[in-house]
Residue frames relative to the residue before (quaternion, step in Angstrom):
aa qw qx qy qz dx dy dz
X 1.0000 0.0000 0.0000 0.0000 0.00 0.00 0.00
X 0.2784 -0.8138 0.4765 0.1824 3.42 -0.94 0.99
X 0.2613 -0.7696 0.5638 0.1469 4.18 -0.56 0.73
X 0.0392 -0.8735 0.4820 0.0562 3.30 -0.12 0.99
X 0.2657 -0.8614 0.3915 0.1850 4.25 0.18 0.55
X 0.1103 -0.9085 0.3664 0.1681 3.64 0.56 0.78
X 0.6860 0.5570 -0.3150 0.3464 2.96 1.50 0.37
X 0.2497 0.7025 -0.3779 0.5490 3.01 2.04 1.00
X 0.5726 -0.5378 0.4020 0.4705 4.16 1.33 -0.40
X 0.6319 -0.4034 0.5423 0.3794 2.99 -1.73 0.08
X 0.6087 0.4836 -0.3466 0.5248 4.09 0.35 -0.95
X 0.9493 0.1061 -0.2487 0.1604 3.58 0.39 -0.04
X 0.2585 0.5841 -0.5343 0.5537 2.51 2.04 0.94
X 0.6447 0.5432 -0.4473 0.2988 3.98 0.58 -0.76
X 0.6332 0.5293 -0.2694 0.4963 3.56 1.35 -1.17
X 0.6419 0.4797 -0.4326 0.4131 3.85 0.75 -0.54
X 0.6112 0.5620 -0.2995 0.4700 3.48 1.17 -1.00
X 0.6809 0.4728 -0.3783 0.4121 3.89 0.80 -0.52
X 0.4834 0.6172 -0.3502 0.5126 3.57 1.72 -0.97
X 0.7213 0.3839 -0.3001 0.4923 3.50 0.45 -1.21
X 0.7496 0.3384 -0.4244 0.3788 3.59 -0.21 -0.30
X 0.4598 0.4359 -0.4681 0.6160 4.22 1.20 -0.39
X 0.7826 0.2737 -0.3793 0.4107 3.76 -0.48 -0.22
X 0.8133 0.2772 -0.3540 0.3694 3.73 0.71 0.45
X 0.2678 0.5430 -0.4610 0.6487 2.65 1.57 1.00
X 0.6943 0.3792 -0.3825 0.4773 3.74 -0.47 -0.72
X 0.6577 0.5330 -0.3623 0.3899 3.87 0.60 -0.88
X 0.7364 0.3513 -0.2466 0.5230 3.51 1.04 -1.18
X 0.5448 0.3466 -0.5531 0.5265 3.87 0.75 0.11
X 0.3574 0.6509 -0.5682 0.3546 4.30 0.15 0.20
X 0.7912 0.4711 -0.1192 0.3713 2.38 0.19 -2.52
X 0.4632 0.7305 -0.3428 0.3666 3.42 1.18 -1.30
X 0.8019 0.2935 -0.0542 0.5176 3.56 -0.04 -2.02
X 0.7286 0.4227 -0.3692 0.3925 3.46 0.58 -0.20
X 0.4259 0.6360 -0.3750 0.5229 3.40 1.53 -0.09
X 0.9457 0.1103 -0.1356 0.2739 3.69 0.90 -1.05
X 0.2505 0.6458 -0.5338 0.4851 2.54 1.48 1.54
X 0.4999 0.5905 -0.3064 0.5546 3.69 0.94 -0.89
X 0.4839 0.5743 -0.2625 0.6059 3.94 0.51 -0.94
X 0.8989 0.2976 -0.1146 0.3003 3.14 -0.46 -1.22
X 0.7114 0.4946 -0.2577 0.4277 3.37 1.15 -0.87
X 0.5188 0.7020 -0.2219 0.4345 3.44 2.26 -0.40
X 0.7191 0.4520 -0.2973 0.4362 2.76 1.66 -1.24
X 0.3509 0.7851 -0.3792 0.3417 3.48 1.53 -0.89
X 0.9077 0.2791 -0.1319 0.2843 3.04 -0.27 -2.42
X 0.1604 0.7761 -0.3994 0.4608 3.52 2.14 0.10
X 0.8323 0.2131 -0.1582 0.4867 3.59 -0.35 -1.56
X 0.8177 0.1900 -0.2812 0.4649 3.50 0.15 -0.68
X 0.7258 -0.4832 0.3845 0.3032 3.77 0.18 0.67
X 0.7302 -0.4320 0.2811 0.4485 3.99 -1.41 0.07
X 0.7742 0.0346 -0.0801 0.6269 3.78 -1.03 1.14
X 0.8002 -0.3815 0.3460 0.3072 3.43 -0.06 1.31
X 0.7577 0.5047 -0.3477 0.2244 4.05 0.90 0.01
X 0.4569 -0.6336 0.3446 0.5206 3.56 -0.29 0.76
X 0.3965 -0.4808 0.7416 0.2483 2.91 -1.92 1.06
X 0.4022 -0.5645 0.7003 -0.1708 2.85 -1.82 1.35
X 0.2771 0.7971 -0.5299 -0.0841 3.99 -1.13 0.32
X 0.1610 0.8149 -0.5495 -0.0901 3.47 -0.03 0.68
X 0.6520 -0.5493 0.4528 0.2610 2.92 -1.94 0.35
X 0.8410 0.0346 -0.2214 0.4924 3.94 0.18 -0.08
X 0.9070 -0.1445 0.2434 0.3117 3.02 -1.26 -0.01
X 0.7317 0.3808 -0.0212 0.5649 3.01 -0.07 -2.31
X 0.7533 0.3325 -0.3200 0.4685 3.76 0.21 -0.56
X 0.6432 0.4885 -0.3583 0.4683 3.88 0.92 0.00
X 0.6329 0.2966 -0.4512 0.5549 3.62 1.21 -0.27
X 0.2024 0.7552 -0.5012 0.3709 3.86 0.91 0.35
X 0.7849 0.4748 -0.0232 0.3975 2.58 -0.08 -1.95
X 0.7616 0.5150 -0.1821 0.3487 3.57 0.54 -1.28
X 0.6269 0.6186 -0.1881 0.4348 3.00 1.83 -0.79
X 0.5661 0.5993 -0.1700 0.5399 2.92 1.06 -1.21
X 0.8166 0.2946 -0.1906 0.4584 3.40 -0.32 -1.79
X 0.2866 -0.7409 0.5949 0.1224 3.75 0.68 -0.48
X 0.8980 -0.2402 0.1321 0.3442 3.44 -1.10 -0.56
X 0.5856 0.6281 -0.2107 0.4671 3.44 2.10 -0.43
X 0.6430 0.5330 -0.2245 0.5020 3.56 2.00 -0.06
X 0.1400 -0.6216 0.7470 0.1897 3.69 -1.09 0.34
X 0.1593 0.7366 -0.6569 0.0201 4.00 -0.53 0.85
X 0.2105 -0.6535 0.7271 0.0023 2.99 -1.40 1.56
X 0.1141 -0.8754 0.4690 -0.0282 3.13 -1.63 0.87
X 0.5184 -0.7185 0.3589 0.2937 3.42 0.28 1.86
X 0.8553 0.2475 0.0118 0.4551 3.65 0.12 -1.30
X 0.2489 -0.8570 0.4465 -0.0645 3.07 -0.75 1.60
X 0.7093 -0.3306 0.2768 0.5576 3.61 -1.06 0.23
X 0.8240 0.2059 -0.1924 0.4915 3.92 -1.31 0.65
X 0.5071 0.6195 -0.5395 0.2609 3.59 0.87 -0.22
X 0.3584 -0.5967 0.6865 0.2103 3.45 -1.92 -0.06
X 0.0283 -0.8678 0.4815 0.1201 3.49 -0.15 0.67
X 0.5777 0.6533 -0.3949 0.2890 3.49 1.46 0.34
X 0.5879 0.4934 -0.2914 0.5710 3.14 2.66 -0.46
X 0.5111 0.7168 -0.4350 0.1893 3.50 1.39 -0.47
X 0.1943 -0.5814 0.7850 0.0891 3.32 -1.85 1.16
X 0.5860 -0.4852 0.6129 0.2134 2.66 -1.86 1.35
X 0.0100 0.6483 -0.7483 -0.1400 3.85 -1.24 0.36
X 0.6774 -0.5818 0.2152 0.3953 3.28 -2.00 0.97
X 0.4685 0.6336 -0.5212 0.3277 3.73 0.87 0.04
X 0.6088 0.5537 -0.3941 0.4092 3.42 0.89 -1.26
X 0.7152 0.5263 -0.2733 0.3699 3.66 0.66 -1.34
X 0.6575 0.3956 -0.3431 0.5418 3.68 1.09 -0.48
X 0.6140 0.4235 -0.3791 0.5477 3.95 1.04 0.00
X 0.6747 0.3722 -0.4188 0.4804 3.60 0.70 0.47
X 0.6173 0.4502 -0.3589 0.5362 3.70 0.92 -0.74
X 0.5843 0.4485 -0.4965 0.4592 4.19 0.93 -0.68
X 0.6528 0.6094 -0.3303 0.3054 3.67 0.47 -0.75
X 0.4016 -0.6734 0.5571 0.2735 3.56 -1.03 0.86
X 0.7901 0.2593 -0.0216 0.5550 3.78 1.05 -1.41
X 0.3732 -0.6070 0.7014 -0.0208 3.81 -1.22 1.06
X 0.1885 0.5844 -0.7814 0.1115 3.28 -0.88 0.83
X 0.1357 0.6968 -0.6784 0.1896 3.50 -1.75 0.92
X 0.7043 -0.4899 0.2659 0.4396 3.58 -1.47 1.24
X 0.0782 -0.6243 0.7243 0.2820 2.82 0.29 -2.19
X 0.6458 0.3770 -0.4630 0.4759 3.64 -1.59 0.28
X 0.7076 -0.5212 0.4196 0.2271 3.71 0.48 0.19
X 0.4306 0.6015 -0.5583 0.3756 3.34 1.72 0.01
X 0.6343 0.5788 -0.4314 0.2767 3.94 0.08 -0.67
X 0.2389 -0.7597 0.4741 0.3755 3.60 1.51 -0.67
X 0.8309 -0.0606 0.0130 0.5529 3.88 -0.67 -1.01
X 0.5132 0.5887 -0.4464 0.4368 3.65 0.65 -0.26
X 0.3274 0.5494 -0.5108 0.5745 4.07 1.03 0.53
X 0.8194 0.2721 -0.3467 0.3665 3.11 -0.62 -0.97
X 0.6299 0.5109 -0.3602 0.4610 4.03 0.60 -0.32
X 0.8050 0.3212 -0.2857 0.4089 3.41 0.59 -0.97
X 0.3601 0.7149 -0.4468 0.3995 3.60 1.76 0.13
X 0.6511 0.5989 -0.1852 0.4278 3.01 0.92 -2.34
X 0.6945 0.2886 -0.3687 0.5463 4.33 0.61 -1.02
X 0.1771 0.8920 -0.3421 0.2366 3.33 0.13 0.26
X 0.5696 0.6631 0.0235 0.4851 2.59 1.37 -2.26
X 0.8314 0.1389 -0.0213 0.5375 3.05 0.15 -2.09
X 0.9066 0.0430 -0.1416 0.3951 3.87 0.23 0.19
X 0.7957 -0.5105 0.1848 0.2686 3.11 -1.34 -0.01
X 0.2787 -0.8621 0.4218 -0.0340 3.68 0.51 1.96
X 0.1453 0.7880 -0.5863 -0.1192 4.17 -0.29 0.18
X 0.0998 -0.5645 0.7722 0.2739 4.00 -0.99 -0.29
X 0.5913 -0.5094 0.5914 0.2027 3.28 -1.29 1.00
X 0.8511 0.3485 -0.1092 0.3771 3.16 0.04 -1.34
X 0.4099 0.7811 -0.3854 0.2707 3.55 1.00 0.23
X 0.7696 0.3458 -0.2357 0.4823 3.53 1.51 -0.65
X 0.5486 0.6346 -0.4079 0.3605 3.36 1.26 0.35
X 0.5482 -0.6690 0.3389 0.3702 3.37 -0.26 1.81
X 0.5625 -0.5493 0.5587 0.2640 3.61 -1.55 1.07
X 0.7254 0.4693 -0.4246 0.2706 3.75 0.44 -0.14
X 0.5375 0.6329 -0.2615 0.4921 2.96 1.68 -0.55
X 0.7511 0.3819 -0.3217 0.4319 3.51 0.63 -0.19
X 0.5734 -0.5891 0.5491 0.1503 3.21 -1.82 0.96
X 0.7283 -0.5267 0.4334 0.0656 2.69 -1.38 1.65
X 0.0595 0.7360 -0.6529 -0.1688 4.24 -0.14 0.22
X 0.2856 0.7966 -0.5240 0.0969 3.98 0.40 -0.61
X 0.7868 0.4266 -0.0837 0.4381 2.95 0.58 -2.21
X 0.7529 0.3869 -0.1664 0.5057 3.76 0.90 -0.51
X 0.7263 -0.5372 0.2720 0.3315 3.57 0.87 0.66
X 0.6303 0.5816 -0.2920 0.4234 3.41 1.47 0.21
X 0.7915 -0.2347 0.3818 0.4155 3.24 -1.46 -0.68
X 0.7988 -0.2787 0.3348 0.4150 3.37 -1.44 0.07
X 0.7344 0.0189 0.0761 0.6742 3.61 0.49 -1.51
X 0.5715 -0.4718 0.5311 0.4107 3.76 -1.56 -0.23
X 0.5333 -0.5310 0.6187 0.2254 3.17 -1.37 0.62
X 0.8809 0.3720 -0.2148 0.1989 3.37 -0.42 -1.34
X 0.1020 0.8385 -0.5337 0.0402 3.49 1.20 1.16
X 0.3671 0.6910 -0.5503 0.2915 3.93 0.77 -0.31
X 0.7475 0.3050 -0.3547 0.4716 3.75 0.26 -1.19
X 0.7304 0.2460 -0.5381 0.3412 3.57 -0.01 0.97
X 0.3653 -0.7998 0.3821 0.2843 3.80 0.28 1.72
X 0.4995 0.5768 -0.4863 0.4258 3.71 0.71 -0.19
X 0.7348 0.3524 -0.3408 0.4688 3.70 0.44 -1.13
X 0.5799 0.6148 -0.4092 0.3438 3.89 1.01 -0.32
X 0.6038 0.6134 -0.2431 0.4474 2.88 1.33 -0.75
X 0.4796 0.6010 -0.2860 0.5719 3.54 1.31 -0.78
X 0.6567 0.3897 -0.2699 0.5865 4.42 0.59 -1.34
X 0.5782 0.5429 -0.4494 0.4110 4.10 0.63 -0.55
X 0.7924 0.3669 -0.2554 0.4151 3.30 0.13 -1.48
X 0.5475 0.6847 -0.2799 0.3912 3.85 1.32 -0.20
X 0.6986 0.3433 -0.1616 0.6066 2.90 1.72 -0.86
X 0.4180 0.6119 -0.3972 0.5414 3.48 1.61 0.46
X 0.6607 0.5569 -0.1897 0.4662 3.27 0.93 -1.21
X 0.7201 0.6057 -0.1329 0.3115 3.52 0.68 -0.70
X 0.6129 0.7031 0.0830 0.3508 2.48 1.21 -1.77
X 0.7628 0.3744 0.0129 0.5272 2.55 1.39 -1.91
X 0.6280 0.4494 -0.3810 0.5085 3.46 1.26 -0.01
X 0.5579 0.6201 -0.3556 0.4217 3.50 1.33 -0.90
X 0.7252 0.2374 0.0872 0.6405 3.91 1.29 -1.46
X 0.1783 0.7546 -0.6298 0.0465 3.67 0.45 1.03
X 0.4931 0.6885 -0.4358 0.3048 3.81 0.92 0.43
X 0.6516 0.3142 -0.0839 0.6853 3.21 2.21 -0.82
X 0.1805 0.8483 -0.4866 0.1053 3.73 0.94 0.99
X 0.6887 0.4442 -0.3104 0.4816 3.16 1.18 -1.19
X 0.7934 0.2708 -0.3427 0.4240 3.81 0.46 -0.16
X 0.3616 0.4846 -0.6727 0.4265 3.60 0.52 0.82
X 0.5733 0.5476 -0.3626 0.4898 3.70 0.75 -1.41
X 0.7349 0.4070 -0.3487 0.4156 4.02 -0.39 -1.10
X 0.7011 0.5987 -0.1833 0.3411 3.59 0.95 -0.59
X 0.6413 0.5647 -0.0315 0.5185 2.69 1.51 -1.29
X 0.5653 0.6379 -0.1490 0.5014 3.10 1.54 -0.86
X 0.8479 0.0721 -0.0697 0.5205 3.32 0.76 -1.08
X 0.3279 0.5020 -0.6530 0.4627 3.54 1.16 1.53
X 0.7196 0.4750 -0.4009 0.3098 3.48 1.14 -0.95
X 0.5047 0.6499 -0.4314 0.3699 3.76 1.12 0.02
X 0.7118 0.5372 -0.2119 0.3999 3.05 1.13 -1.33
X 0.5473 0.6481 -0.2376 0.4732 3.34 1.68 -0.63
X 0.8008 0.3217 -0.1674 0.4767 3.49 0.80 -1.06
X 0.6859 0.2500 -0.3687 0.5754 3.40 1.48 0.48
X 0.2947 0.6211 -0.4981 0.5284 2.60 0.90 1.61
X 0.8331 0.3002 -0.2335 0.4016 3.32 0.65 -1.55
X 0.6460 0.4761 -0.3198 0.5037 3.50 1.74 0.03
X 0.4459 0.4379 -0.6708 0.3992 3.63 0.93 0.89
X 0.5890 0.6974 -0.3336 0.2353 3.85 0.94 -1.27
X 0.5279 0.5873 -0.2761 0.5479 3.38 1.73 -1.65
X 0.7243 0.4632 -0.2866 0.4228 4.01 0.42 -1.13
X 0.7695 0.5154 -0.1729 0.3350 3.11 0.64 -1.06
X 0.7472 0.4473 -0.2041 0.4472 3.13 1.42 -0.53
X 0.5090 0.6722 -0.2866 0.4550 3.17 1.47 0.29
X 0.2773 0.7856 -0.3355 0.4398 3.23 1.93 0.35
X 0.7385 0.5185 -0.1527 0.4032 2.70 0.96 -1.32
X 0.3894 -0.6303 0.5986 0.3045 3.59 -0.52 0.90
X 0.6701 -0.4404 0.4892 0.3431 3.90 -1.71 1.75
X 0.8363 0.2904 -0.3417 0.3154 3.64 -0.72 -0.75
X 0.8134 0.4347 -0.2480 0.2966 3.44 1.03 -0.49
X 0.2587 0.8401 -0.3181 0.3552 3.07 2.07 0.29
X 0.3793 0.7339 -0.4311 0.3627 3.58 1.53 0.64
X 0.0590 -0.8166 0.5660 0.0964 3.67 -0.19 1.15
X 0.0432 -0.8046 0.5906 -0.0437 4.17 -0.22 0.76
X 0.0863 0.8443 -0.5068 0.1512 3.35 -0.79 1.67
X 0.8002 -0.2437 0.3367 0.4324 3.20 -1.04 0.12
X 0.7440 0.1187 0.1574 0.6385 3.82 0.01 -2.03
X 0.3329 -0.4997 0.6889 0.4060 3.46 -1.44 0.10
X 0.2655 0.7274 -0.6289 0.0706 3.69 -0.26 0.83
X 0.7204 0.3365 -0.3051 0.5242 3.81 1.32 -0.02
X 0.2081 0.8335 -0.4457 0.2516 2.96 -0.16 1.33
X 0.3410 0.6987 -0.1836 0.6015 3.06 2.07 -0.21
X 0.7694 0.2916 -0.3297 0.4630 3.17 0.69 -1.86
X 0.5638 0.7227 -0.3552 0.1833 3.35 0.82 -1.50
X 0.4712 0.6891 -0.2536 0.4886 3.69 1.75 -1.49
X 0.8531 0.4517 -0.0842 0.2474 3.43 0.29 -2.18
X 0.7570 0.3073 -0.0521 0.5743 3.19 1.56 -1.18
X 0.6444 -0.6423 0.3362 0.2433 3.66 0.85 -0.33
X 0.6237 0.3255 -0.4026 0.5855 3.26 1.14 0.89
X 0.4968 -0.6384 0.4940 0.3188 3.01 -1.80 0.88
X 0.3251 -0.7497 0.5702 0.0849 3.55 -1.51 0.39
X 0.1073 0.7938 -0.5823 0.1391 3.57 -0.72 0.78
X 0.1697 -0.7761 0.5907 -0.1414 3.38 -1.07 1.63
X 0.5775 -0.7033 0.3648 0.1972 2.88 -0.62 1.52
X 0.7144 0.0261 -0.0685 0.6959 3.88 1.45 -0.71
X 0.8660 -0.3790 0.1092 0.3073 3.40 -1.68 0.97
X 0.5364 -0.5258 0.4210 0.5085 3.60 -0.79 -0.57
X 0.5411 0.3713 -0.3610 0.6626 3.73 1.69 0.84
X 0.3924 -0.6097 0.6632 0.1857 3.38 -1.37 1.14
X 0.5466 0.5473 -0.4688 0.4265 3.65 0.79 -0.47
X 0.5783 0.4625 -0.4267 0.5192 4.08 0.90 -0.51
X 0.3887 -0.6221 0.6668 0.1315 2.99 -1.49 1.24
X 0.3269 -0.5986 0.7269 0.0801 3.63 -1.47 0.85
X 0.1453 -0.6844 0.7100 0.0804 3.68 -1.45 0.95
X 0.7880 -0.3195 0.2840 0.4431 3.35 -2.02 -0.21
X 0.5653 0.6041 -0.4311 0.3601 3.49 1.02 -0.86
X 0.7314 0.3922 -0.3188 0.4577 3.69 0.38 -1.33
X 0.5565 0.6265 -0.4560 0.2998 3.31 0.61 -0.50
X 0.6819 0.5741 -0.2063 0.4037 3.25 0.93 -2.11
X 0.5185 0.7876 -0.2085 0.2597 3.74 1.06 -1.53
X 0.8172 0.2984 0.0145 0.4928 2.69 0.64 -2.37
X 0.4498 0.6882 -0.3738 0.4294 3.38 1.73 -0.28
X 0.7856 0.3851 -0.2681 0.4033 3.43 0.94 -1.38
X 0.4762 0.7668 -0.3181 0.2899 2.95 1.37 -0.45
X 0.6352 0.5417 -0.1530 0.5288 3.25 1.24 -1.49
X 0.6330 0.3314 -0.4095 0.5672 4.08 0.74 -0.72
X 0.8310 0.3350 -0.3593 0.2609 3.61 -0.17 -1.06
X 0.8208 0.2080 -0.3378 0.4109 3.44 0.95 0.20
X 0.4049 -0.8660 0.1898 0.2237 3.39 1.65 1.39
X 0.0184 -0.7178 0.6673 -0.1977 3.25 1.04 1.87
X 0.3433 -0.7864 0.5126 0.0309 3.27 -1.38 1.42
X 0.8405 0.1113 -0.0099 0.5302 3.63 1.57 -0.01
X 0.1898 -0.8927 0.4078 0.0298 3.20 -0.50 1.14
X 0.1217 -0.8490 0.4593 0.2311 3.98 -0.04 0.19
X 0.4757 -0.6142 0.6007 0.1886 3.27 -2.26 0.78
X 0.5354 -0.6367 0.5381 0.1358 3.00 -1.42 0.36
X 0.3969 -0.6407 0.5458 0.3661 4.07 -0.47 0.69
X 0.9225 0.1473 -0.1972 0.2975 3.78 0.85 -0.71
X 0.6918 0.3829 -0.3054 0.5306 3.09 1.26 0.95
X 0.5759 -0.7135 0.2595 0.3033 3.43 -0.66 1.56
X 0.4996 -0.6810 0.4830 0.2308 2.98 -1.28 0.99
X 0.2763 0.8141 -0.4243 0.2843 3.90 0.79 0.27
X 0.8228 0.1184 -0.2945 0.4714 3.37 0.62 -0.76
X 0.6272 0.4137 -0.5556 0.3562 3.80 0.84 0.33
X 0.4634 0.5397 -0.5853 0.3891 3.39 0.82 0.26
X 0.7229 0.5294 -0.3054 0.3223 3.79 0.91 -0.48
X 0.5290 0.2579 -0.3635 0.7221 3.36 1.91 0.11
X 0.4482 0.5294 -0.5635 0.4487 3.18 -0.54 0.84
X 0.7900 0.4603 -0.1078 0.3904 3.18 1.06 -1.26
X 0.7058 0.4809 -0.1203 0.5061 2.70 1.82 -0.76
X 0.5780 0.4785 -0.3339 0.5705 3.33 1.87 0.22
X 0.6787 0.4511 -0.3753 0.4416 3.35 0.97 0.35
X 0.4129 0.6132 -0.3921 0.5476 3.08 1.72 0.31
X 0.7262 0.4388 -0.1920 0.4931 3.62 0.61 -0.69
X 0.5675 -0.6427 0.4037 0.3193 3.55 1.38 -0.13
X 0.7269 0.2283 -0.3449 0.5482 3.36 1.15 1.10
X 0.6396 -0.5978 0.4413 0.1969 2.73 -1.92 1.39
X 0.0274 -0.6742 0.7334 -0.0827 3.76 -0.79 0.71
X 0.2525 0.7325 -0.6303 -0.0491 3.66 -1.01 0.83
X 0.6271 -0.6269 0.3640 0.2850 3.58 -1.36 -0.10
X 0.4046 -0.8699 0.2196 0.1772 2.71 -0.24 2.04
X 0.6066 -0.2001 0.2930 0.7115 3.48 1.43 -0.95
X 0.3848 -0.6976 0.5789 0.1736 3.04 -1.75 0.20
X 0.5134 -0.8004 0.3094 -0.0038 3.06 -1.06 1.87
X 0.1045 0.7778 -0.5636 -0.2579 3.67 0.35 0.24
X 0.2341 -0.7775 0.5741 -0.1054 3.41 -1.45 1.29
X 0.7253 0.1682 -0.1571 0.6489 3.48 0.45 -0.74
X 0.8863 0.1355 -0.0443 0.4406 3.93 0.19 -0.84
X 0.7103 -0.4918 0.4242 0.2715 3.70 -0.91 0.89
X 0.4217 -0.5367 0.6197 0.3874 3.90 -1.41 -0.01
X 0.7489 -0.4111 0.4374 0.2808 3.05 -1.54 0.03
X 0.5537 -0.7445 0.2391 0.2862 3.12 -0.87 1.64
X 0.7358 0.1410 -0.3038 0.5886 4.18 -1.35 0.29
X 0.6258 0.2529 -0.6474 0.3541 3.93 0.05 1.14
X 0.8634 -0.2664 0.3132 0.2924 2.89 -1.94 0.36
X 0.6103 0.5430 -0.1866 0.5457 4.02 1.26 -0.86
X 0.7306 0.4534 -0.2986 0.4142 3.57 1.23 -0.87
X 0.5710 0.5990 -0.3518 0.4375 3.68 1.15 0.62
X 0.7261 -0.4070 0.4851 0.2678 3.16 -0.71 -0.01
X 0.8334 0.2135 -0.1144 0.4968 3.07 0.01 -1.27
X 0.5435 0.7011 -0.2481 0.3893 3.32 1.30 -1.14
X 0.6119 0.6062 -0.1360 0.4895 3.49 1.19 -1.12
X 0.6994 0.4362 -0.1525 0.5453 3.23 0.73 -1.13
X 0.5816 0.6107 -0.2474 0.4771 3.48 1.10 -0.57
X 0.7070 0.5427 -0.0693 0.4482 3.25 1.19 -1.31
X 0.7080 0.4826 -0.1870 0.4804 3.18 1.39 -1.15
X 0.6329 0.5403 -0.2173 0.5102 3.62 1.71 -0.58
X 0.7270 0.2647 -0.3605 0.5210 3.42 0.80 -0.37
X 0.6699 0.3635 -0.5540 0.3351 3.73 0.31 0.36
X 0.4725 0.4823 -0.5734 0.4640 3.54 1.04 -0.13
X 0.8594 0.2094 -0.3437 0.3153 3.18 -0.25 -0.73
X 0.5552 0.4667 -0.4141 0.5500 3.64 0.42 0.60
X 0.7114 0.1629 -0.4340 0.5281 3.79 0.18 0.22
X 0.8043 0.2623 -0.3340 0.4156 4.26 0.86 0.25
X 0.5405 0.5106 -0.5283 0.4100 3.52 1.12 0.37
């Protein structure tokens, strides 16, 4: 509060009044610049996500704990596709589309597993920074989808951890142009997911060998492991294509049915994202014929476990999927 004495004159009530109006000015030029810093730091935390980290979006799972690994503490990664999801029927909704335009970095399979969600994440491209995982794994190495109801090549190169490794160092790559301020630790990081990866793909080699040679018969749901089957040594057969979007008649059914009596495979597995209905229907139909078929466990194939368990990783998954094969056929 200001006290102003008027018996001090007119000259010095005028001179207090000029003091007072230079000091309220100066307050509102503060308020001014401090207004557009605030402004600014909004617009900042905008592009690179909460507390200054890049925002990050990927599309499954397995490629979001990618990401997390790698980027570590310098990433905000959101992920579109949750635990049980199908990402060969998945529609983008308008949330997804505002979690890809908020995002600085795109990460996705590629190969066509996403289905119409390609053409959108082509289209952001343009304005930012777009990856397919799968883009640097050499074209010879990949599997044909034609013959089995799919795309050009298979999607589901994760289940061989060598080619995963190949989608890591992509998201290493990226990363680091997107955040060359944190190059050297995307790299240090990256580095030792990729250890953890390749003694990864040599517990799987060990572990499957448990399995006695003839029974190395992996029967699912989708041909979506077919990669592994190649990598580790067991054939693989899926009741529909290396797309869930391919429909499956009585024929495949009957087929894979006889298959199972005449070559007395004792166990068959489900999938977290694709109903278990029709192997429950060969099953049924091999006990018609006088053999026992039961369910061996349940595979997670297209989509991770639920998030903070032991399934909701990457590696963790893969971990999961090896010891029940080899515990419901060794």
């Amino acid at each position: 509060m200001w006290t102003i004495f008027l018996g001090e004159g007119k000259g010095t009530v005028e001179l207090l009044m000029v003091k007072m109006r230079s000091i309220q000015r100066g307050f509102i030029t503060l308020a001014a610049l401090a207004l557009v810093v605030v402004l600014a730091a909004c617009s900042s935390d905008a592009e690179t996500g909460s507390g200054g980290k890049l925002q990050v979006t990927a599309t499954t799972g397995m490629i979001a704990d990618v990401a997390r690994e790698v980027g570590g503490a310098y990433v905000d990664v959101t992920g579109l596709m949750g635990p049980g999801v199908d990402p060969h029927l998945y529609k983008a909704s308008q949330g997804d589309i505002r979690k890809l335009e908020q995002a600085k970095v795109i990460f996705y399979n590629g190969l066509h597993l996403e289905g119409k969600m390609t053409d959108i994440l082509e289209k952001m491209s343009s304005s930012k920074l777009v990856t397919a995982v799968t883009e640097t794994i050499p074209v010879e190495e990949l599997h044909s989808g034609k013959d089995t109801g799919g795309t050009e090549y298979d999607p589901h190169v994760w289940f061989n951890v060598s080619h995963w490794m190949h989608a890591a160092e992509a998201v290493r790559d990226t990363l680091v142009e997107a955040d060359p301020d944190h190059a050297e630790e995307y790299k240090a990081q990256a580095e030792a997911y990729l250890a953890k990866l390749e003694d990864l793909d040599t517990e799987v080699r060990e572990k499957i060998l448990e399995i006695p040679e003839a029974s190395r018969v992996l029967v699912t749901a989708h041909d979506a492991f077919g990669y592994f089957g190649q990598a580790y040594g067991m054939k693989v057969m899926g009741l529909q294509g290396i797309s869930t979007a391919a429909e499956y008649g009585a024929k495949d059914v009957s087929e894979l049915r006889d298959y199972l009596v005449d070559n007395q495979i004792k166990a068959v597995f489900v999938e977290s994202s694709v109903p278990a209905k029709a192997m429950e229907a060969i099953i049924a139909g091999a006990a018609q014929k006088g053999h026992t078929v039961s369910i061996g466990g349940e595979l997670f194939s297209d989509a991770m476990g639920a998030e903070g368990t032991e399934e909701g990783t990457y590696i963790g998954m893969i971990r999961h999927n090896v010891e029940t094969i080899v515990e419901a056929l060794k």
